[in-house]
LOGUVEX-630586 format. One line per field, with one value per residue (C-alpha): x, y, z; residue number from 0. Coordinates in Angstrom, 1 decimal. Layout:
% LOGUVEX-630586
east <- [X / ...] .
north <- [Y / ...] .
up <- [Z / ...] .
i <- [NUM / ...] .
***
This chain:
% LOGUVEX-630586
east <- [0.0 / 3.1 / 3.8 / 0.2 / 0.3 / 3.1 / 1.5 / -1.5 / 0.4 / 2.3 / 0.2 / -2.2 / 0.7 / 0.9 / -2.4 / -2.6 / 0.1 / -1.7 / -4.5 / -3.1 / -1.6 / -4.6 / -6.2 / -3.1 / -4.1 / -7.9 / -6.7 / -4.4 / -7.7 / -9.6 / -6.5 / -6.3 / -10.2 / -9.8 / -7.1 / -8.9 / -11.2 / -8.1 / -6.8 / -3.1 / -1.2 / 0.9 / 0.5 / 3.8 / 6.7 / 6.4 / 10.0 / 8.5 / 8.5 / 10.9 / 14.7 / 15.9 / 18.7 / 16.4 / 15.7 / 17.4 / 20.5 / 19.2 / 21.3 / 19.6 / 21.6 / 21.2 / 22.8 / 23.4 / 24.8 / 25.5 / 22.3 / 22.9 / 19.3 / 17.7 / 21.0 / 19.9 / 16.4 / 17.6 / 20.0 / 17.6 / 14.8 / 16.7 / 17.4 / 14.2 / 13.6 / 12.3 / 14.6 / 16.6 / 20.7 / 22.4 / 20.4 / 20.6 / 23.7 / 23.0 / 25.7 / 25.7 / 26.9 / 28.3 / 29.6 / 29.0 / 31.5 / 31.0 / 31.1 / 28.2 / 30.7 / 31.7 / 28.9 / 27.5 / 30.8 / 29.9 / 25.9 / 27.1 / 29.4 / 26.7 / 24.7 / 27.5 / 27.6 / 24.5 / 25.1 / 23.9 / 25.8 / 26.3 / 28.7 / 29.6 / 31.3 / 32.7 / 34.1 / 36.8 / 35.4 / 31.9 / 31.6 / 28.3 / 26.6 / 24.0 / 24.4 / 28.1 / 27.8 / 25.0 / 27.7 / 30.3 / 28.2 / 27.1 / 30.7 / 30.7 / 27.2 / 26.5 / 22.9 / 20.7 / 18.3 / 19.2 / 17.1 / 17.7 / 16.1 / 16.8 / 17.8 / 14.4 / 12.5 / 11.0 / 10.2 / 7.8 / 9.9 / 7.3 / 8.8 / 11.2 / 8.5 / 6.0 / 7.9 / 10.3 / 6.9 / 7.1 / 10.5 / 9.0 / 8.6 / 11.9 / 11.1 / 10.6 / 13.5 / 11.9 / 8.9 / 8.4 / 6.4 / 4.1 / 5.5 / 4.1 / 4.2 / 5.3 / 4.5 / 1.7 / -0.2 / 2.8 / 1.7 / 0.4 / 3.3 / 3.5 / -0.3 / 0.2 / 3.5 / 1.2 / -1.3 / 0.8 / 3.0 / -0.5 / -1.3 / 1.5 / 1.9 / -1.9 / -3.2 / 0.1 / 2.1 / -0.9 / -2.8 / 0.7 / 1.6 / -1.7 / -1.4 / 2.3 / 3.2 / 6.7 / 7.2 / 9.8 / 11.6 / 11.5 / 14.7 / 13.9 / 11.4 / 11.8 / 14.2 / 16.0 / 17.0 / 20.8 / 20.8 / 18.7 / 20.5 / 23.8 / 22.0 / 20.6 / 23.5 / 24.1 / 24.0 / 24.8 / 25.7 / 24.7 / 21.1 / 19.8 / 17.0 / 19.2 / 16.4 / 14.2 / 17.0 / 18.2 / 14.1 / 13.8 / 17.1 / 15.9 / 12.4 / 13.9 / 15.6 / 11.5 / 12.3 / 9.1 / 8.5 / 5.8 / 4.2 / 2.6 / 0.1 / -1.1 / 2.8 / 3.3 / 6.6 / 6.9 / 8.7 / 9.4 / 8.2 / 10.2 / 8.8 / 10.7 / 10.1 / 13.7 / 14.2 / 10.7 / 12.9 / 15.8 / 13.9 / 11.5 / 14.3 / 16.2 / 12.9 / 12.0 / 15.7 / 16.1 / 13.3 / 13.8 / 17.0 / 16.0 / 13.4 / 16.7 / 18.9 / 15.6 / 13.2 / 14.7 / 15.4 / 12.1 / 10.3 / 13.0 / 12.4 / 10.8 / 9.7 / 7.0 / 3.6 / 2.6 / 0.9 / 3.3 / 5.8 / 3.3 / 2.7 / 6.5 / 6.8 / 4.5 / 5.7 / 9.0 / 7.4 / 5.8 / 8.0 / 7.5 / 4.4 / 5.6 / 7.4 / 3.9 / 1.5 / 4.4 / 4.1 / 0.0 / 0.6 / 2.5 / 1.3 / -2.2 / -2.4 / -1.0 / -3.8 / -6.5 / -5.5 / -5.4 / -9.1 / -10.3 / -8.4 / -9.2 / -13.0 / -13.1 / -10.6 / -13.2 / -14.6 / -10.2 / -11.2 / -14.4 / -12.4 / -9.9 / -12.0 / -13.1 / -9.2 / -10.7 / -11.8 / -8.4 / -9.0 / -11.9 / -9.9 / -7.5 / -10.2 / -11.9 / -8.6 / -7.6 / -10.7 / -10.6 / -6.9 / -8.2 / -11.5 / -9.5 / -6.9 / -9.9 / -12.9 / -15.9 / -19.2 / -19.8 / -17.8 / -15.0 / -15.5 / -15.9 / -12.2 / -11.2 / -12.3 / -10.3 / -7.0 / -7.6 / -7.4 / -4.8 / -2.3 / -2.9 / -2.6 / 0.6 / 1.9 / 1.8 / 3.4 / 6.5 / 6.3 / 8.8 / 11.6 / 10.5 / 10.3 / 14.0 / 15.5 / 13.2 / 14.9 / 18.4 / 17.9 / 16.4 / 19.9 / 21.9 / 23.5 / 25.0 / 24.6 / 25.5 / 22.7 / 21.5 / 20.1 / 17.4 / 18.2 / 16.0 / 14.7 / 13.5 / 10.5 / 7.5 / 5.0 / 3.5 / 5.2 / 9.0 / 10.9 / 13.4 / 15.1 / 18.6 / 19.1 / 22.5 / 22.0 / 19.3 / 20.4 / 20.9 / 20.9 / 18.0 / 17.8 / 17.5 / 14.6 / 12.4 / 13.0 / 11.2 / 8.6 / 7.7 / 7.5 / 5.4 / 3.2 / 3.0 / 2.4 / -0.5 / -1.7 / -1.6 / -3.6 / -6.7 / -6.5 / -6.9 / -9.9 / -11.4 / -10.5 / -10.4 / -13.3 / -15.9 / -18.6 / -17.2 / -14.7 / -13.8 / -13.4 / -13.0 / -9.5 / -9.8 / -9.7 / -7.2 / -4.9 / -6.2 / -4.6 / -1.0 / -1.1 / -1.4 / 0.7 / 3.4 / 2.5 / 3.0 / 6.4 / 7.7 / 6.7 / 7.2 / 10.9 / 11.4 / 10.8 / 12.0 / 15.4 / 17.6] .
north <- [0.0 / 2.0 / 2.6 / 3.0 / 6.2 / 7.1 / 6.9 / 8.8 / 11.9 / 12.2 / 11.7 / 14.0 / 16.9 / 17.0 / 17.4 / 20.1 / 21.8 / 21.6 / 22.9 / 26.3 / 26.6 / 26.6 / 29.0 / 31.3 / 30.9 / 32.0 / 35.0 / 35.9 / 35.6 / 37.9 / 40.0 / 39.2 / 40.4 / 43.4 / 44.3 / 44.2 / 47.1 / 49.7 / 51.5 / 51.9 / 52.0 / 54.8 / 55.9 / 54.9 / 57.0 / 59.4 / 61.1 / 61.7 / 65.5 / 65.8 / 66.2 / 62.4 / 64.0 / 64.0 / 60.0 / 57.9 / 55.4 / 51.8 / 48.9 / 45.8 / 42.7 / 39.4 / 36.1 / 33.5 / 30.0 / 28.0 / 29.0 / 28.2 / 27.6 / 31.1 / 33.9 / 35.3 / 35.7 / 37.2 / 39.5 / 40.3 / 41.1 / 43.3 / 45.4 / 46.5 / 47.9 / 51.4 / 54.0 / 56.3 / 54.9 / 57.9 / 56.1 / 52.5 / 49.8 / 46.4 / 43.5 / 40.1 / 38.4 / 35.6 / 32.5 / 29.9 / 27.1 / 26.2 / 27.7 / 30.1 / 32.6 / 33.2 / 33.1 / 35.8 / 37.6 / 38.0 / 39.5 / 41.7 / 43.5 / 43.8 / 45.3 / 47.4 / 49.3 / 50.3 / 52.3 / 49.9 / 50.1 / 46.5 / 44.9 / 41.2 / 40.5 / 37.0 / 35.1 / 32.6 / 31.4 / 30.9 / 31.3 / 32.2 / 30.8 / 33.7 / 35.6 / 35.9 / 36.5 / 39.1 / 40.6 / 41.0 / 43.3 / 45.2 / 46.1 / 48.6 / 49.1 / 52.8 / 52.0 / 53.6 / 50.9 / 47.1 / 45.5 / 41.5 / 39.0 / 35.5 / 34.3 / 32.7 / 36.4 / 38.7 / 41.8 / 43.9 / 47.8 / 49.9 / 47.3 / 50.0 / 53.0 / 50.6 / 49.4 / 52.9 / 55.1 / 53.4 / 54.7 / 57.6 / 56.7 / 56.5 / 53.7 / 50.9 / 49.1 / 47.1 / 46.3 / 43.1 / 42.0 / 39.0 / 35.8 / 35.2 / 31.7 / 31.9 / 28.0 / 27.6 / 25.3 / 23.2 / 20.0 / 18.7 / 19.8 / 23.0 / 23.8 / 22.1 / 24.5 / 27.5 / 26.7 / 26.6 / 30.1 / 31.8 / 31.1 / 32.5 / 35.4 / 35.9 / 35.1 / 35.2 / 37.9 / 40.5 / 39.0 / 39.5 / 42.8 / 44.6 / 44.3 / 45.1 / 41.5 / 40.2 / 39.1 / 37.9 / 39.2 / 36.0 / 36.2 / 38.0 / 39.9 / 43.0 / 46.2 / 47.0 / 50.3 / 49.9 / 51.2 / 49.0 / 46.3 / 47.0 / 47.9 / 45.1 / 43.2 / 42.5 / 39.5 / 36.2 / 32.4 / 30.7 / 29.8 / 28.2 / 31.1 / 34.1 / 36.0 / 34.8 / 35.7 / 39.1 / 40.4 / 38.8 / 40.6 / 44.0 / 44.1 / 43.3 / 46.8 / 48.5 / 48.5 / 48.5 / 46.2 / 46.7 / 43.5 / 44.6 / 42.0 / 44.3 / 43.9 / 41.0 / 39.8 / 36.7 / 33.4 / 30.1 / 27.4 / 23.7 / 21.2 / 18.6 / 17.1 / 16.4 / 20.4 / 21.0 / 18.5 / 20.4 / 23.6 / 22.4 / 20.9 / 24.3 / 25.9 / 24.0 / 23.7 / 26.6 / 27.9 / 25.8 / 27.1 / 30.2 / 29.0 / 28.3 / 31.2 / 33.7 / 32.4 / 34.2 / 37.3 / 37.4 / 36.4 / 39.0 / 41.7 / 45.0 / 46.5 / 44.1 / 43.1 / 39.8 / 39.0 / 39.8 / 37.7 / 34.4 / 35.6 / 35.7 / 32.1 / 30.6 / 32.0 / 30.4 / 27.2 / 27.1 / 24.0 / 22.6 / 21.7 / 18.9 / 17.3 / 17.1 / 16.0 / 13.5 / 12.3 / 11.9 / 10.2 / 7.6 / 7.1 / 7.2 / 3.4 / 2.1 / 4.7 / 3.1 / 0.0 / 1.3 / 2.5 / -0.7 / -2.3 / -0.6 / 0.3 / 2.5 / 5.3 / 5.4 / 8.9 / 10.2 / 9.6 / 11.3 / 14.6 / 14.0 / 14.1 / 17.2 / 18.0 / 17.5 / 21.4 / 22.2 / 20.4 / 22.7 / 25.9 / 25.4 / 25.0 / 28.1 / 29.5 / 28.7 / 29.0 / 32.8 / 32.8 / 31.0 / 32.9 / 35.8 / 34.0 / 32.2 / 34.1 / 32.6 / 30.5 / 27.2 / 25.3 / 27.1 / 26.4 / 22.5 / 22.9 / 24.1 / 21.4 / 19.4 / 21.2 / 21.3 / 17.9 / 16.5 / 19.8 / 18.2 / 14.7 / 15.5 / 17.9 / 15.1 / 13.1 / 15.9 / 15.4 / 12.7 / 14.4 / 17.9 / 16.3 / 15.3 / 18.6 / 20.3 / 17.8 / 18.6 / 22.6 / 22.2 / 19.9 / 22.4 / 20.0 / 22.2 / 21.5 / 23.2 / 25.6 / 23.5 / 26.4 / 24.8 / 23.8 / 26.2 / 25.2 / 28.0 / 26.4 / 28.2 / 25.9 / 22.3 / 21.1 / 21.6 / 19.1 / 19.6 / 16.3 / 16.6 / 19.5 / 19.3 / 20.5 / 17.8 / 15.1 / 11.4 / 9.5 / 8.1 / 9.2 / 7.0 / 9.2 / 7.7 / 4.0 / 5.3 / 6.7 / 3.8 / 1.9 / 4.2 / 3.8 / 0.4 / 1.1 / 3.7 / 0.4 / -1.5 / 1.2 / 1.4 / -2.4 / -2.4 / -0.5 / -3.6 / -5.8 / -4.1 / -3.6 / -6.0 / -4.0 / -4.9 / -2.7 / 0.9 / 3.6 / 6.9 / 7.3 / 5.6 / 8.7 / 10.5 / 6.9 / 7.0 / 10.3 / 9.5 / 6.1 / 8.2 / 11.2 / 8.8 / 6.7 / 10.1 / 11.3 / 7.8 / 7.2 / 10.5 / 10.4 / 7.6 / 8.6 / 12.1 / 11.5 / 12.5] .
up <- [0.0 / 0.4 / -3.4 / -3.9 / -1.5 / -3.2 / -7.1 / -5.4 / -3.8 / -7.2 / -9.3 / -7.4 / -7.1 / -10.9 / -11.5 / -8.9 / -10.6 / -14.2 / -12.8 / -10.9 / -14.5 / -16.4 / -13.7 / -14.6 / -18.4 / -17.6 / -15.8 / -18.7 / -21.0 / -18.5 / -19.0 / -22.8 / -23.6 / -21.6 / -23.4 / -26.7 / -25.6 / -25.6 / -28.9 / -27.3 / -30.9 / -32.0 / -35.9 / -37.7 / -38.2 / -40.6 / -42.2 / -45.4 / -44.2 / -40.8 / -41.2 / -40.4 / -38.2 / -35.4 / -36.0 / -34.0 / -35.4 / -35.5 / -35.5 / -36.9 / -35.7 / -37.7 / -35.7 / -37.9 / -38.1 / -40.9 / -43.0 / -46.4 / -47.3 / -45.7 / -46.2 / -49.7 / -49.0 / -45.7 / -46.8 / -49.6 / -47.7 / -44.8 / -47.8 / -48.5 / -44.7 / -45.0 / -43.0 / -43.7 / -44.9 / -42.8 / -39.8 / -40.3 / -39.7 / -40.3 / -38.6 / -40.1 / -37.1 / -39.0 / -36.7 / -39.8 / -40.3 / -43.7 / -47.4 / -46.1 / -44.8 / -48.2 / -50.2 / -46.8 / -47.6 / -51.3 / -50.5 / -48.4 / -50.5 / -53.2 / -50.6 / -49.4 / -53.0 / -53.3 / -50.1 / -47.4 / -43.9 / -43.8 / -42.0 / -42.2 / -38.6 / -38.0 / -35.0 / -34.2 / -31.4 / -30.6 / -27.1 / -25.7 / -29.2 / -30.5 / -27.0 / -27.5 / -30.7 / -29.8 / -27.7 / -29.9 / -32.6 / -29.5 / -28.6 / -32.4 / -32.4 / -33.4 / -33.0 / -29.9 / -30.7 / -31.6 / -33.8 / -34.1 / -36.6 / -37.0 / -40.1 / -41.0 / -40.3 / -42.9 / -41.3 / -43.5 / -44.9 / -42.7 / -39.6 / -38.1 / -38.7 / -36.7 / -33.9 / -33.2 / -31.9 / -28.5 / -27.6 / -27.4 / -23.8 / -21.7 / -19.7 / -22.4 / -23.3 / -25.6 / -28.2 / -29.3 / -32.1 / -33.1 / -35.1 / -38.3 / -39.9 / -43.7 / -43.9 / -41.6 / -43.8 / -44.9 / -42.9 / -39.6 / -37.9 / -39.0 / -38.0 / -34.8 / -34.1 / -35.1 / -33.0 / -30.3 / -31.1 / -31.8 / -28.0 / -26.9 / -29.0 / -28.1 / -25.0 / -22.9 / -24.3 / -24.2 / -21.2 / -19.2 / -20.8 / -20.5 / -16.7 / -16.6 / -15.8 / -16.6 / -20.5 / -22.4 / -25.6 / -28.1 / -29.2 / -32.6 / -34.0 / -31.8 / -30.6 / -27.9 / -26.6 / -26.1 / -23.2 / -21.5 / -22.9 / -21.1 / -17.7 / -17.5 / -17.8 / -21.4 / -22.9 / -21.0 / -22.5 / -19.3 / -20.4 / -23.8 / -24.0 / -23.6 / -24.6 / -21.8 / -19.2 / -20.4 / -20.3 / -16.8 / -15.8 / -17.2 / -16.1 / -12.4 / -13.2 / -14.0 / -18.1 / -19.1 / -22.2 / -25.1 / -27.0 / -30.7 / -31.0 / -34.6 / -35.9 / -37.2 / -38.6 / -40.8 / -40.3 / -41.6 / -38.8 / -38.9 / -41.6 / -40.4 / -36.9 / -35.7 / -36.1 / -34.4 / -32.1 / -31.7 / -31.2 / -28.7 / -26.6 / -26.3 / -25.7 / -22.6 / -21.5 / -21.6 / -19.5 / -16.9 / -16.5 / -16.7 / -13.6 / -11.5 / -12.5 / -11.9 / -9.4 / -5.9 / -8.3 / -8.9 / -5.5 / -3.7 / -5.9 / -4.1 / -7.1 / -8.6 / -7.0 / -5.4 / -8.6 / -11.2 / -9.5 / -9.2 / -12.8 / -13.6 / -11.5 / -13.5 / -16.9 / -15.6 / -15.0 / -18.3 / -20.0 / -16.6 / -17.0 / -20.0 / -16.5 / -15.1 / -18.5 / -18.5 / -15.3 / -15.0 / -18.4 / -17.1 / -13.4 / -15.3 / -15.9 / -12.4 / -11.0 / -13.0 / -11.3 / -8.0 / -8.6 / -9.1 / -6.7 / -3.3 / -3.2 / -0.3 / -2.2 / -5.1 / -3.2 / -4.0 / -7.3 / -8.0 / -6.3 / -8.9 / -12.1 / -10.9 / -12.7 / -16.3 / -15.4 / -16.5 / -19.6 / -20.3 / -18.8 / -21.9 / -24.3 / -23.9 / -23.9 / -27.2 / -28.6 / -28.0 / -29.9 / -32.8 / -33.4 / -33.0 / -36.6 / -38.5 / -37.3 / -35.2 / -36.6 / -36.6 / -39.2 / -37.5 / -34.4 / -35.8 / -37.1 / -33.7 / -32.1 / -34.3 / -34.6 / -30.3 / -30.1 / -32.4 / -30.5 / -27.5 / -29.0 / -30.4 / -27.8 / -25.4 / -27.7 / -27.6 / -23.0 / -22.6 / -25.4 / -23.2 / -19.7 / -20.6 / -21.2 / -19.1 / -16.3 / -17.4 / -17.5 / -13.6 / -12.8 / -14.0 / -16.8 / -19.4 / -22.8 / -26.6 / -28.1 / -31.1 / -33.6 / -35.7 / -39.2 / -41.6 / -45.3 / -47.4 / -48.0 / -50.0 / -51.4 / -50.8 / -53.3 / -52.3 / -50.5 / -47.5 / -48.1 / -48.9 / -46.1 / -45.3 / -41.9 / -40.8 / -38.2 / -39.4 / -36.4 / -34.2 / -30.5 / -27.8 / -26.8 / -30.3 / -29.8 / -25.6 / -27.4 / -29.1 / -26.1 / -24.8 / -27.5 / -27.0 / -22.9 / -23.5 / -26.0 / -23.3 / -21.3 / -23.6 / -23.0 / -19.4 / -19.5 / -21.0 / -18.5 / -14.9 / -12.5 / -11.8 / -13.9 / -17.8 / -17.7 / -16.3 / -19.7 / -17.6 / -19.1 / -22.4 / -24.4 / -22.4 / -23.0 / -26.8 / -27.4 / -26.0 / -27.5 / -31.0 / -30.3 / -28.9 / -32.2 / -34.3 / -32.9 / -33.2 / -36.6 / -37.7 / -36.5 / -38.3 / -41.4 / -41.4 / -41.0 / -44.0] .
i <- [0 / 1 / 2 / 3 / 4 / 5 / 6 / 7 / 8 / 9 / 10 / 11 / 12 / 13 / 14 / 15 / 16 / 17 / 18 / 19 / 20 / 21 / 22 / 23 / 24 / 25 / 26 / 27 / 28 / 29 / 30 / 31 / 32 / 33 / 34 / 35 / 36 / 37 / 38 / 39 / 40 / 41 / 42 / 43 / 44 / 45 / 46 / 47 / 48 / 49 / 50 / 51 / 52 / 53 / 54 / 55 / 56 / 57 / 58 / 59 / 60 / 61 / 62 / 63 / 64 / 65 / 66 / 67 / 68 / 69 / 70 / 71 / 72 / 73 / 74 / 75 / 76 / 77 / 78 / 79 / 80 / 81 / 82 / 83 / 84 / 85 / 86 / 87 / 88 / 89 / 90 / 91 / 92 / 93 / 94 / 95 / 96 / 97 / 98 / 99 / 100 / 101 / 102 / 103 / 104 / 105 / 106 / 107 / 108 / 109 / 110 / 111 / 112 / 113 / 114 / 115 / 116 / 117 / 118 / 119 / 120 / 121 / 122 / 123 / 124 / 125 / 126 / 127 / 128 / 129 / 130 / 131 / 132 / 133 / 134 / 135 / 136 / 137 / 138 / 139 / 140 / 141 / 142 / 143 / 144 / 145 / 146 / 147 / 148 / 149 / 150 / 151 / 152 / 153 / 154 / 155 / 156 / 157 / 158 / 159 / 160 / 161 / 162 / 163 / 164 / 165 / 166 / 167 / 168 / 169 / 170 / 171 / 172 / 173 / 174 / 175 / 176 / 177 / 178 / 179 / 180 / 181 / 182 / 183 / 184 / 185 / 186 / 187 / 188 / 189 / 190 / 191 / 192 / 193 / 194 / 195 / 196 / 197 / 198 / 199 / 200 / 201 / 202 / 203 / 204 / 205 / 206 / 207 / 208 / 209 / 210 / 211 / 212 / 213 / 214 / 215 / 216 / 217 / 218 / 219 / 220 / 221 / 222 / 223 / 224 / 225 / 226 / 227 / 228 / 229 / 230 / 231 / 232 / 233 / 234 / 235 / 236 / 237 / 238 / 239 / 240 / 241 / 242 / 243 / 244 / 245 / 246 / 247 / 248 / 249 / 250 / 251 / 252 / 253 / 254 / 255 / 256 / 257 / 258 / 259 / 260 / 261 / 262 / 263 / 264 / 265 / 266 / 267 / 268 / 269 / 270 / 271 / 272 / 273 / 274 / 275 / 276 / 277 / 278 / 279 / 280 / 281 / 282 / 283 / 284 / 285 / 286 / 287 / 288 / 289 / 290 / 291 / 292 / 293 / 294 / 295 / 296 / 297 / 298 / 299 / 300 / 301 / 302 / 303 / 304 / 305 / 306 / 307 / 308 / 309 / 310 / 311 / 312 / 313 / 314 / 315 / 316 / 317 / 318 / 319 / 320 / 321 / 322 / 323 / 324 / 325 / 326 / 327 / 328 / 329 / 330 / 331 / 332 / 333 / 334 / 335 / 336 / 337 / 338 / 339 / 340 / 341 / 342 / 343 / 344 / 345 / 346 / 347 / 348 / 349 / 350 / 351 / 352 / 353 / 354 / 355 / 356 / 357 / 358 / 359 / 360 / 361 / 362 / 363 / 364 / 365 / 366 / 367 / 368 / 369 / 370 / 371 / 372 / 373 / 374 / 375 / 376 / 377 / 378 / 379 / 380 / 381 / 382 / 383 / 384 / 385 / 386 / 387 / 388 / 389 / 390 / 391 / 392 / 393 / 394 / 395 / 396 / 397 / 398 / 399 / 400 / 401 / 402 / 403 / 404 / 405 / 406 / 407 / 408 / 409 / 410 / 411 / 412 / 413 / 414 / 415 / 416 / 417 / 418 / 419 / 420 / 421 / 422 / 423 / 424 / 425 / 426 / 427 / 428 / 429 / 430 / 431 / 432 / 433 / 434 / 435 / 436 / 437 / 438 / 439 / 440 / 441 / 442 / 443 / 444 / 445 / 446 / 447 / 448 / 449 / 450 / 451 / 452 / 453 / 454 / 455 / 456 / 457 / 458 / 459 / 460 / 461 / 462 / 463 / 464 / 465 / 466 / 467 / 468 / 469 / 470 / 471 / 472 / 473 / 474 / 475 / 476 / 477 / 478 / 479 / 480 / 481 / 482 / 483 / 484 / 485 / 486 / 487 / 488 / 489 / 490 / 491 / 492 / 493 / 494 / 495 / 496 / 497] .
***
C-alpha cells in the first residue's frame, strides 16, 4: 500500500500543478479580452517630411549559423527595410563554419555598393553561441536601438517606422512584435506549431503585458533600446533562452516592455520534426534554467507586486508543466489500477476528475486565440475542435523528449545551443530532403517513445478488463490520445530522418 500512497500523492501533485496553471491561463484571457477594448497604438513614423537628423541610429543585428538555405532571401529582404541609410547599420553576425561565410561575404558586399551600412562580422570562437555572438556586434554598435532577426525572419519595410513610436517613452526598453508563420499550412506539424506560437503570441504575451506583468523578448522579432541592454547586464551564454534571461534581468531593473500583437513579422516554422525536435528541446531547457537562475530574483524583488511575481513564477514554469502531462501520463495506468483495486478510495477519485476542469480551462482558452486567426461560426468552431485535439494529442506526444530537457535545464546540466536547421521552404510542393544541416541519427529518446506507444496500448487495453462491472473507460480517451501522439512522434521520427 506504500507505493500506492506514493503513485497517489504524485500523481495528485501533478495534476494540482496543471491545474493552478490553467487557472493562470484563464486569468491571462480575462487580462487578454480586456485588453482588446483599448486602442493603445501609435501611428507609424512618418520622415517623409521631418529632417531624419532627429531620427534615432538603429542597428539591426542578424545572428546567424550555418544557414545556407535562408541567407539570400535574408539579406535580400533586410534590404528593402524602410529608414533612412544615414540612420541604419546592419551587422551580419556571421559564426558559420562552412562555405556560407563566403557566399554571406559576397551578398554583403553587393549590398554594401548600393550604399547599405552593412557589415559582415565573423568570429573565431563561438563562445556564448547567438548571445556571444549578440555581444560582440554590440561592442561597435552605433545603434541607440538594436534591432535582431533570426535568419528565418522577414520583417515587412514599414517594420522599423512601426515598432520605433514606442520609444517615445523612456522607460521601455523594448517592443516586441508578433510571429508570423510563412508556412503555416505546410503539414500537420506546421499547423500544430502554429497553433501553439498563436497562444503564446496571443493570449500570454498581451494578457501579461496589459497588466504590466513580466514578458519575455522572443529572441527576434523586436528592438532594444541599447541602453537597457547594457543595464541590465548584457547578454549572458549561461542559459539556452538568452532572450528569456536578459528580459527577466531588465524588467527586475522597472524596463518597461511593449508587446505589438497588430505587428506582425513573418517566419518560416520547422517542416521537419527532428528540427521542431531540436527547437523544442532548447525551448523548454532553456526555460527551466531560466526558472533556476531567476526564481529568488524574482520572489526577492521590491519593485514588482505579489501578482506579477506568481505571474513571472508561472511564466517560468511554463515548460515545466511537459514534466507534469508526462508524469499523469504515465502514473495514469497504475492509478486506473489502483481505482479498481481498493474500493473505499473510489470517493479520492471522483475529487480527482473534478481535474478534467483544467482540460476545459484550456479549451476556452484557445478557442478565443483562434476565433481571433480564423474568425468565429460554426464550421470554424468545428475545425477548432479538431485542430484542439490532435495539438494536445501531439503535444503530449513531444512530453517525454521535453520532460527530458526540461529535467536537465532544472539539474543544471550544461549542454550546446543547437540552432534549428531552416529550409527555405515556400510551397507544398518543395521538398526539405537533402538538407545538409538535418540530423541522421535516431535518439535514444524515439525508440522510448515507441514503447510508450506500445504502454499507452496497453492502457486502452486495461480498460477492458479491470473492475468487476465490464470494464472501467473513464481514461480511455485520455490513454487513446498519448497512444497516437506517442505513435505520431515515433513514426514521424522515423521517417524524417535524411
Amino acid at each position: 500500500m506504500i507505493l500506492e500512497i506514493f503513485i497517489i500523492a504524485i500523481y495528485s501533485t501533478a495534476l494540482a500543478l496543471i491545474f493552478v496553471y490553467a487557472l493562470a491561463q484563464l486569468n491571462l484571457l480575462l487580462n487578454y479580452l480586456s485588453a482588446q477594448k483599448k486602442d493603445n497604438q501609435l501611428p507609424p513614423l512618418d520622415f517623409s517630411e521631418q529632417d531624419t537628423d532627429d531620427l534615432p541610429m538603429v542597428t539591426i543585428q542578424l545572428p546567424v549559423y550555418n544557414e545556407m538555405y535562408v541567407m539570400d532571401r535574408l539579406l535580400d529582404n533586410i534590404a528593402t527595410i524602410n529608414y533612412p541609410k544615414n540612420k541604419l547599420e546592419i551587422q551580419v553576425l556571421d559564426d558559420s563554419t562552412d562555405e556560407t561565410v563566403k557566399t554571406t561575404c559576397d551578398h554583403v558586399k553587393k549590398l554594401q555598393a548600393t550604399g547599405l551600412d552593412i557589415k559582415h562580422i565573423t568570429r573565431t570562437d563561438r563562445s556564448g553561441f547567438k548571445a556571444g555572438a549578440l555581444k560582440e556586434g554590440l561592442k561597435i554598435a552605433k545603434g541607440n536601438f538594436i534591432a535582431i532577426f533570426d535568419a528565418d525572419f522577414l520583417p515587412n519595410p514599414d517594420w522599423l517606422l512601426k515598432t520605433l513610436p514606442y520609444f517615445q517613452d523612456a522607460e521601455i526598453g523594448v517592443v516586441q512584435t508578433r510571429w508570423g508563420h510563412l508556412n503555416r499550412n505546410y503539414s500537420l506539424l506546421t499547423k500544430i506549431q502554429a497553433f501553439a506560437l498563436d497562444a503564446h503570441f496571443t493570449l500570454e504575451q498581451v494578457g501579461r503585458n496589459s497588466k504590466g506583468h513580466f514578458i519575455n523578448f522572443n529572441g527576434t522579432a523586436g528592438v532594444w533600446r541599447k541602453e537597457c541592454i547594457i543595464d541590465a547586464g548584457n547578454w549572458e551564454g549561461d542559459t539556452l533562452t538568452e532572450d528569456l534571461d536578459l528580459s527577466y534581468r531588465a524588467q527586475l531593473k522597472n524596463w518597461k516592455f511593449k508587446y505589438l500583437e497588430d505587428v506582425e513579422t513573418p517566419a518560416e516554422l520547422p517542416v521537419v520534426i527532428s528540427a521542431a525536435r531540436s527547437q523544442q528541446f532548447r525551448w523548454n531547457k532553456g526555460g527551466a534554467e531560466n526558472f533556476r537562475k531567476m526564481l529568488w530574483r524574482v520572489l526577492k524583488s521590491d519593485n514588482i507586486s505579489g501578482k506579477t511575481k506568481l505571474h513571472g513564477v508561472l511564466h517560468l514554469l511554463n515548460s515545466t508543466m511537459f514534466l507534469n502531462v508526462f508524469i499523469v501520463a504515465v502514473l495514469s495506468i497504475p492509478m486506473l489500477y489502483i481505482k479498481n483495486e481498493y474500493a473505499h478510495l473510489k470517493p479520492y477519485f471522483y475529487v480527482m476528475s473534478f481535474f478534467v476542469v483544467s482540460s476545459v480551462i484550456f479549451f476556452i482558452c484557445y478557442w478565443f486565440m483562434y476565433k481571433n486567426i480564423y474568425g468565429s461560426g460554426i464550421k470554424n468552431f468545428i475545425r477548432y475542435i479538431g485542430m484542439f485535439f490532435t495539438f494536445f494529442t501531439v503535444a503530449m506526444g513531444f512530453s517525454l523528449h521535453n520532460s527530458i530537457a526540461v529535467i536537465e535545464g532544472h539539474f543544471g546540466k550544461r549542454s550546446e545551443f543547437v540552432r534549428t536547421p531552416k529550409f527555405n521552404i515556400n510551397s507544398l510542393t518543395d521538398s526539405w530532403k537533402g538538407n545538409k544541416y538535418l540530423k541522421k541519427n535516431i535518439s535514444l529518446n524515439v525508440i522510448f517513445e515507441g514503447l510508450l506507444m506500445l504502454y499507452f496500448g496497453f492502457g486502452m487495453y486495461s480498460a477492458f478488463i479491470v473492475g468487476d462491472q465490464g470494464g472501467d473507460f473513464g481514461l480511455f480517451p485520455f490513454h487513446l490520445m498519448l497512444f497516437l501522439g506517442f505513435g505520431y512522434v515515433f513514426f514521424k521520427s522515423l521517417t524524417s530522418k535524411a
